[in-house]
C-alpha positions, 0 to 999 in steps of 0.5 A, a space after each residue: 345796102 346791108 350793114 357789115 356783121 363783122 365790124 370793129 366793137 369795144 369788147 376787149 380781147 383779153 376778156 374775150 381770150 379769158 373765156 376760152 379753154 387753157 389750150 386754145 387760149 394759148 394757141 390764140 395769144 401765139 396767132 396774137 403775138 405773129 399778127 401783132 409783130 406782122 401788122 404793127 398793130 394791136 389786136 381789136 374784136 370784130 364781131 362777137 368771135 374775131 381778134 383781127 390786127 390792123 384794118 384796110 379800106 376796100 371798094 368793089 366795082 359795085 361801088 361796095 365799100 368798107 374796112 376790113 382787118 389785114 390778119 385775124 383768128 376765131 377760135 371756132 369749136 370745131 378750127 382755130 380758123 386764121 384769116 389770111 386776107 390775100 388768100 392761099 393761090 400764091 402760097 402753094 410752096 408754103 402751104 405745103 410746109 404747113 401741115 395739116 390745115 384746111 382752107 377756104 377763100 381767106 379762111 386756114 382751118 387748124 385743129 391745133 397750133 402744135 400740129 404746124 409749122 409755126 415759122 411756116 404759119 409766120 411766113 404765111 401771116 407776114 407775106 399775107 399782110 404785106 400783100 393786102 398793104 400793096 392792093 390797099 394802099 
């Protein structure tokens, strides 16, 4: 079985987060505050580009098991991309709050945090989490 890219290190965040430029740094500590309030905990690098908050247990009927954070970010050059674990098929209501946003599976593409609704994001992050706590347990 292959080994996960994207696992918890010892980098710190702060110095992670110094590297960035003014305005997107500031966009990641607003997602950092949001995620931290929403998972109760503090934020941890996964792999070189990921700050996620909290983490869940997963097992896949193959017998695929491992650890994953609840919520996270990568400041990406192109997105700040937000990882919202449970998804976007029962957000339709919220997602069209939102704003201007792309998504993926797990993955909302934002140009900026200023181009949203924050309290939107917020709802979004918070049911997210509360989600995952109920599937992994």
């Amino acid at each position: 079985m292959a080994t996960p890219k994207t696992t918890p290190n010892k980098v710190k965040v702060t110095d992670f987060l110094a590297t960035l430029d003014p305005d997107r740094r500031k966009d990641c500590k607003a997602l950092a505050k949001i995620m931290r309030t929403a998972t109760g905990s503090n934020a941890k690098m996964w792999g070189v580009a990921i700050v996620g908050f909290g983490n869940y247990h997963y097992k896949y009927a193959s017998g695929r098991a491992g650890e994953f954070f609840l919520a996270g970010f990568s400041p990406r050059k192109q997105n700040l991309t937000v990882y919202v674990m449970d998804g976007f098929d029962s957000y339709g209501p919220l997602m069209k709050k939102l704003g201007p946003h792309k998504t993926g599976k797990s993955c909302l593409y934002l140009k900026r945090l200023s181009d949203v609704d924050l309290a939107t994001l917020e709802t979004l992050i918070n049911r997210s989490v509360v989600a995952m706590r109920k599937r992994h347990p």
